[in-house]
C-alpha positions as CSV (number, residue, x, y, z in Angstrom):
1,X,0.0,0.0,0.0
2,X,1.0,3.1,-0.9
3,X,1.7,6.3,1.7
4,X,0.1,9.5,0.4
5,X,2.3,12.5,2.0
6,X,0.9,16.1,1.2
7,X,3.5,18.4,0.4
8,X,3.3,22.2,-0.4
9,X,3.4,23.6,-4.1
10,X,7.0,24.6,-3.7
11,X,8.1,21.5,-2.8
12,X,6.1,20.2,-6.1
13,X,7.5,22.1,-8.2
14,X,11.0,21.4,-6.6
15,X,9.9,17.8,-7.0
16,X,8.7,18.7,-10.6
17,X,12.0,20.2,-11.7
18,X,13.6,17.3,-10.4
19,X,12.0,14.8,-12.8
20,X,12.7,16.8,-15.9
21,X,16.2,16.9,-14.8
22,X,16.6,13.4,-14.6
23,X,14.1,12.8,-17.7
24,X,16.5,14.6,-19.6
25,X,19.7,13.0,-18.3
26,X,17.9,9.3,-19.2
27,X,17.1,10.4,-22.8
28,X,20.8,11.9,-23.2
29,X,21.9,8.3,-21.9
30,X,19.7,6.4,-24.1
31,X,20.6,8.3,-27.2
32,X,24.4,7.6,-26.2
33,X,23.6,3.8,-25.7
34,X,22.2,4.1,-29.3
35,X,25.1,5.0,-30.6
36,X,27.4,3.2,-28.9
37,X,25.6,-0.3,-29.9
38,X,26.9,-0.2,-33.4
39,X,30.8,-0.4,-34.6
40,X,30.3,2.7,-36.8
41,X,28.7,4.8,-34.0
42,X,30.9,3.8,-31.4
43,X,34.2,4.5,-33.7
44,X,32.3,7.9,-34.2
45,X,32.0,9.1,-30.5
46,X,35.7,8.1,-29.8
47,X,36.9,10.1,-33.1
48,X,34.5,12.7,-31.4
49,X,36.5,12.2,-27.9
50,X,40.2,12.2,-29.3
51,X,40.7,15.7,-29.0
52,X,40.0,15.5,-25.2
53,X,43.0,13.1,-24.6
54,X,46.6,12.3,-24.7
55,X,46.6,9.8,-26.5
56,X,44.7,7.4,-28.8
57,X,44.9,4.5,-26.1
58,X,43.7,6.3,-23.3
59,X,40.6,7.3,-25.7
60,X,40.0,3.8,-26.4
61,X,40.0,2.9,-22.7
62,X,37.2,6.1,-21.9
63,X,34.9,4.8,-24.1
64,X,35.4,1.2,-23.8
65,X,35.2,1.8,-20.0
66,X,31.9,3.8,-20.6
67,X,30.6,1.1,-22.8
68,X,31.1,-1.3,-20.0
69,X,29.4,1.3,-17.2
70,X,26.3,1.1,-19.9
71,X,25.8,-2.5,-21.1
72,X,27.7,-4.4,-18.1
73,X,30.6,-5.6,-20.9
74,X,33.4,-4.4,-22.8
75,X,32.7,-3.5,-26.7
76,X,36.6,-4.5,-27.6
77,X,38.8,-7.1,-25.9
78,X,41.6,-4.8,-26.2
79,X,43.1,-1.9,-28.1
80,X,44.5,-3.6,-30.7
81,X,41.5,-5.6,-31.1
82,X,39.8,-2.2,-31.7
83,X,42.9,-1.2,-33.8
84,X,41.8,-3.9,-36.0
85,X,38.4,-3.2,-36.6
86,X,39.3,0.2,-37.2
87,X,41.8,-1.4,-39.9
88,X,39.5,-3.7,-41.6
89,X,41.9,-6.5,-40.3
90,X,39.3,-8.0,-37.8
């Protein structure tokens, strides 16, 4: 059973502005998951990222890592398996 609580309009619209905050944050997430799902999209956002770090490695590792935080696995075994892809070797 549910517990009604009354709560003043403030605190609605607090409550309110909330939600949309965290509607929009969940559509910015899915849209990223969508693009992360495919080879092309995910090769896309780490072009996208490469000017953000030192190296091409350490890219790799960002979005591989935020693959895993997303879907609970890696995308790529490895950076050179990635590499290869990239390559057409794969």
């Amino acid at each position: 059973m549910h517990k009604v609580v009354k709560i003043n309009a403030n605190t609605e619209v607090l409550v309110l502005q909330q939600l949309e905050k965290e509607i929009v944050s969940l559509e910015l997430k899915i849209k990223l998951m969508q693009q992360l799902t495919t080879a092309s999209g995910f090769f896309s956002f780490y072009f996208d990222k490469l000017k953000n770090h030192l190296s091409r490695k350490d890219c790799f590792l960002y979005v591989n890592d935020l693959y895993f935080e997303l879907f609970g696995k890696q995308r790529y075994s490895s950076f050179e398996n990635f590499k290869s892809c990239i390559h057409g070797t794969a």
